[in-house]
C-alpha positions in Angstrom: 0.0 0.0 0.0 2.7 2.7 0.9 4.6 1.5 -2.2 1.5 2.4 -4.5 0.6 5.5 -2.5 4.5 6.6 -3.3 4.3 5.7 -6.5 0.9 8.0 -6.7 2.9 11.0 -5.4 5.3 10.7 -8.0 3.1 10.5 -10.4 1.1 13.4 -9.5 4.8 15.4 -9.2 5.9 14.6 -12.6 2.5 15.7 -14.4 3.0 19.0 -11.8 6.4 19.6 -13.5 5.2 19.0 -16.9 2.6 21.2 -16.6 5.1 23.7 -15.4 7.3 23.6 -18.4 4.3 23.6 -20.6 3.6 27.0 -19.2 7.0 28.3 -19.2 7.1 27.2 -23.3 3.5 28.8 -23.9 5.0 32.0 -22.3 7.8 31.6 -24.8 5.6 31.5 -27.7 4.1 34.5 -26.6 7.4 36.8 -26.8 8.8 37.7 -30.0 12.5 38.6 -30.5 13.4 42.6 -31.1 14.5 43.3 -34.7 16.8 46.1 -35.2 17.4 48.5 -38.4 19.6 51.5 -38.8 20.1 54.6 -40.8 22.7 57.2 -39.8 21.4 60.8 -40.9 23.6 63.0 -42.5 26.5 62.5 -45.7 29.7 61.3 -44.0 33.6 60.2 -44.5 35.9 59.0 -42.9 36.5 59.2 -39.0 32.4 60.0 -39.4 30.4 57.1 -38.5 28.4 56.7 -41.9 27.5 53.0 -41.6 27.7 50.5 -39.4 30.0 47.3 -40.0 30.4 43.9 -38.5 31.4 43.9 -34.2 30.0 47.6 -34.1 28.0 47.9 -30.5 25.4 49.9 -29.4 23.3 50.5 -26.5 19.3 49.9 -26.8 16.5 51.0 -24.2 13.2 49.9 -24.0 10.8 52.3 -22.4 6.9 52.6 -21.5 3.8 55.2 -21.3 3.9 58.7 -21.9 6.8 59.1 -19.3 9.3 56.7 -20.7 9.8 54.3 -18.1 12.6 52.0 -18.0 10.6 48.6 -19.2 12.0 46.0 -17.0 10.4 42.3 -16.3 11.7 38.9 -15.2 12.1 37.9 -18.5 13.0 41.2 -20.3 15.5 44.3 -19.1 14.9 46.7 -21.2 18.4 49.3 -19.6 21.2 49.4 -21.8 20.5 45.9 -23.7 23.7 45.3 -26.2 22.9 44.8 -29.4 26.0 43.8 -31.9 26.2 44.3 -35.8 27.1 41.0 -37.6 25.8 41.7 -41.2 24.1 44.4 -43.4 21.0 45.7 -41.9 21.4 43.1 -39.1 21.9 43.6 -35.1 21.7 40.7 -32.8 19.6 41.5 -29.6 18.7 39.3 -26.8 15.4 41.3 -26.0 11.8 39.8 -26.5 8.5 41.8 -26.8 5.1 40.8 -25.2 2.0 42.9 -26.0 3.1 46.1 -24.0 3.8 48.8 -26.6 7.5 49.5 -26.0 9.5 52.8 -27.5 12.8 52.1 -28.2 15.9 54.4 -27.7 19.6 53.6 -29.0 23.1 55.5 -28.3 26.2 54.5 -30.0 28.7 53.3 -29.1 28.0 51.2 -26.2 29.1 52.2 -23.0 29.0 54.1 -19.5 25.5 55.3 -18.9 23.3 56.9 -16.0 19.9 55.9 -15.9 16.6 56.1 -13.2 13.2 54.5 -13.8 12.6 57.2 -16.7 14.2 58.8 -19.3 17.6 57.0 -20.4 20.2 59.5 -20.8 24.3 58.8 -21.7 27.2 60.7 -20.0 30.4 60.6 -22.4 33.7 62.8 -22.7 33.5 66.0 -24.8 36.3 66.1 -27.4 37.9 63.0 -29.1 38.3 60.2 -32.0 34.7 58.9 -31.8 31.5 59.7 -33.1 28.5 59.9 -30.8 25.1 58.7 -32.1 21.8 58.6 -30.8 18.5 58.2 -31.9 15.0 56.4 -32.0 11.6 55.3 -34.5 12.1 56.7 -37.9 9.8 59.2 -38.9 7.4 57.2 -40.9 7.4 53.8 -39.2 6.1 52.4 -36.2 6.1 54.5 -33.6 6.2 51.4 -31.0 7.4 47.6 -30.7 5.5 44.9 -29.5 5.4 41.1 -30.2 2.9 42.1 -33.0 5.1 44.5 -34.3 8.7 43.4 -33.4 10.6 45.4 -36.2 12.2 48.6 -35.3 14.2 51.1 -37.7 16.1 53.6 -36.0 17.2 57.0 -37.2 20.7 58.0 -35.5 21.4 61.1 -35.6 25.1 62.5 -34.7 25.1 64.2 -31.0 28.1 65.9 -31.5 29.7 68.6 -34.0 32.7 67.2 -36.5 35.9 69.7 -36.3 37.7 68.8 -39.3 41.3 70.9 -40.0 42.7 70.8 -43.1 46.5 72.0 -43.7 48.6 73.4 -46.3 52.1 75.4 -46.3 53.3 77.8 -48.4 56.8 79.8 -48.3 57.5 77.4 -45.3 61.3 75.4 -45.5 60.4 73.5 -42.2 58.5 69.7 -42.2 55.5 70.7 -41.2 54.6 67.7 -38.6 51.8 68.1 -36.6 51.8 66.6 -33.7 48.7 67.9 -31.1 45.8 69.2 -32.0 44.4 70.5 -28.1 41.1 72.2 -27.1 41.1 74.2 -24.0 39.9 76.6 -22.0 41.6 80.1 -22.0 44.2 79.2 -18.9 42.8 81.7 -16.1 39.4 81.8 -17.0 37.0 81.7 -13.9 34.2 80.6 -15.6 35.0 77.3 -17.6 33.2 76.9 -20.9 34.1 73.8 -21.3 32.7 70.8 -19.4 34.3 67.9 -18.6 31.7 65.9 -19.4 28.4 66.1 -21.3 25.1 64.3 -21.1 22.7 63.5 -23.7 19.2 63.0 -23.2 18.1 60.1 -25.7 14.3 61.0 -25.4 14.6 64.9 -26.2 18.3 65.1 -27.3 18.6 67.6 -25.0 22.7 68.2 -24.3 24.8 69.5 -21.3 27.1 69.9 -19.9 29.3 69.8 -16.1 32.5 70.3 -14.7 36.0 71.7 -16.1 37.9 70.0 -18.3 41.1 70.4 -21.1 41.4 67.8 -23.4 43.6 67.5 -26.5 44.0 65.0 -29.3 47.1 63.4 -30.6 47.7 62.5 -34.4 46.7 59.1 -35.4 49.9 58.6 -37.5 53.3 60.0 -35.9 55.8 59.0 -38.4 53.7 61.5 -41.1 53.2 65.3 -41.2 49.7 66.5 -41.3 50.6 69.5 -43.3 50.1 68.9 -47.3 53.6 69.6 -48.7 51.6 70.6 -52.4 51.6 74.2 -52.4 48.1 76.1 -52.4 46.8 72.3 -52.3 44.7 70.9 -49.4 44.3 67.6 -49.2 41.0 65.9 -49.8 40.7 64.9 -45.7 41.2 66.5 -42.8 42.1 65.4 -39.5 39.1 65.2 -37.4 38.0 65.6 -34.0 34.3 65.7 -32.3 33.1 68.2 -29.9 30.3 69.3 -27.1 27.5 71.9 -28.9 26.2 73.7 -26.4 28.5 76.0 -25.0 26.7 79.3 -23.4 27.7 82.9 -24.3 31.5 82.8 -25.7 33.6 85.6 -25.3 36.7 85.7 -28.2 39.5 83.7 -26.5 37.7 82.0 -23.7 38.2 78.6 -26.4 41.7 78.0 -27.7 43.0 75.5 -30.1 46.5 75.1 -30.1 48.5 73.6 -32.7 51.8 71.6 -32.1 54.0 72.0 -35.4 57.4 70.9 -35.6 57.5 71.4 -31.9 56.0 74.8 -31.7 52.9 76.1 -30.7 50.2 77.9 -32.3 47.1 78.8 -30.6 44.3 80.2 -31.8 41.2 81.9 -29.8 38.2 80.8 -31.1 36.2 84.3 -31.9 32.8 85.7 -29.8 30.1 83.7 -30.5 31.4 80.3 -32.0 29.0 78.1 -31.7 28.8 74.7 -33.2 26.0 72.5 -34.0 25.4 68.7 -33.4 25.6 66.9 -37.2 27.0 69.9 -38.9 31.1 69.2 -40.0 32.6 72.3 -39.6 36.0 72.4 -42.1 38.9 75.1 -41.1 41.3 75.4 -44.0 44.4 76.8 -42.5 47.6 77.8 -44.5 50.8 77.3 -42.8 53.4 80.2 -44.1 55.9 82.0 -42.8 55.8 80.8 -39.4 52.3 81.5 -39.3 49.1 79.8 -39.4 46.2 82.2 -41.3 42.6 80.4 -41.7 41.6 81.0 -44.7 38.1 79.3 -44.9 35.8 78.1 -43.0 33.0 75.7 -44.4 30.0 74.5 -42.7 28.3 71.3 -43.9 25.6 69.8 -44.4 22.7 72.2 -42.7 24.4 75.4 -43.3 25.8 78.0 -46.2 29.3 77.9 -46.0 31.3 80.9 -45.3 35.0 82.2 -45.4 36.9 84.4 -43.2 40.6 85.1 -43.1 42.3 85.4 -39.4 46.4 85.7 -38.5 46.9 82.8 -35.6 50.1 83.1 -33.6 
């Protein structure tokens, strides 16, 4: 008798397992993997990020309701999910939709982030080497995700302003290496204007900034001068860095850039009211002659007429 009554329990446990699994799958069935598409806004070269290629990472961010709050379940964390490029038009996730009508939020490239329970926002440096993107739905598609509508196509949009330098020298016996290209505030200035780091909002694109900073920015190729040795030719690329947008009133020299060529310094103060804009590519031609630098044009792409000016640098 107590063998059949164990044998009973057992029974009754295994068809109470099954029955759990059998749940656990039908949940399964009910959750749909994310699909991920990209454009990148804007005509692009070089150090720009124009397209994305294969081990490429990015950030994702899956929010709810009118207050975009951080979607987060059991089975689905919707805070900074990886996804990786592997192919054209391809991104591997590991996200899965239910019915709950998800927005979708992506920053590039995948890193250090603050979040709370609304409104992902990225903290990154200010000047350097890498292009920020951000961005969201594409005007024109779905406005949501869901396990009925699992396909996302995201328009990324460049957060921060391209600073592109191209060189030249004329009447000048010298090499012509460049060796630093460095950003900083005027030395003395009480009132830094520029921050040490920046924020971006992903949801409004909103950008600011905090703290103090200097940076500066080293040629990617030290055994070659920067400066075109063609006279009255600039070369068909510049040497690019990317910077913060949203500096407040600027006074003429409160920015400097400084140039390290053949071991000497030029700065320049950047004049009253410089203000750059995220996505544009702002192209300084600068002449080298004579032991001086003079900027001869200045070029403002895409969203802009371009302009010219001509200023002495020492």
């Amino acid at each position: 008798m107590y063998i059949a009554m164990a044998l009973c329990l057992l029974s009754i446990a295994l068809l109470t397992t099954n029955c759990t699994n059998e749940e656990t799958i039908f949940v399964d069935t009910e959750r749909t993997a994310l699909v991920v598409k990209t454009n990148v806004t804007g005509q692009t070269r070089a150090d720009i990020k124009e397209a994305f290629v294969k081990g490429d990472q990015m950030a994702l961010f899956a929010t709810k309701d009118q207050e975009n709050t951080i979607y987060n379940t059991a089975l689905s964390k919707g805070s900074n999910i990886c996804a990786t490029y592997s192919r054209d038009e391809k991104w591997e996730v590991d996200f899965y939709l239910d019915s709950e009508k998800l927005n979708i939020y992506a920053y590039y490239p995948y890193g250090d982030y603050y979040l709370g329970d609304h409104n992902p926002a990225i903290i990154t440096t200010l000047f350097g080497r890498t292009d920020v993107l951000f961005g969201t739905h594409a005007t024109g598609t779905n406005s949501t995700v869901s396990k009925d509508e699992p396909e996302v196509l995201l328009q990324m949009r460049h957060a921060l302003a391209a600073i592109d330098f191209y060189f030249k020298k004329q009447d000048y016996s010298e090499t012509g290496k460049i060796t630093e290209i460095e950003v900083r505030n005027r030395p003395g200035l009480d009132k830094k204007v520029i921050p040490l780091e920046v924020t971006i909002e992903l949801v409004t694109g909103k950008i600011t900034g905090a703290g103090d900073g200097e940076y500066s920015i080293l040629h990617k190729n030290e055994t070659a001068g920067l400066v075109s040795d063609l006279i009255n030719t600039y070369p068909a690329e510049g040497y690019v860095m990317f910077a913060y947008t949203n500096f407040p009133s600027v006074k003429e020299g409160d920015i400097q850039i400084l140039f390290t060529i053949d071991g000497k310094k030029y700065t320049w103060d950047l004049p009253q009211g410089t203000q750059w804009d995220s996505g544009c590519k702002y192209h300084y031609y600068i002449c080298l002659s004579a032991g001086k630098l003079q900027l001869e044009t200045v070029i403002i792409e895409p969203y802009e007429d371009g302009g010219s000016d001509s200023t002495i640098l020492s």
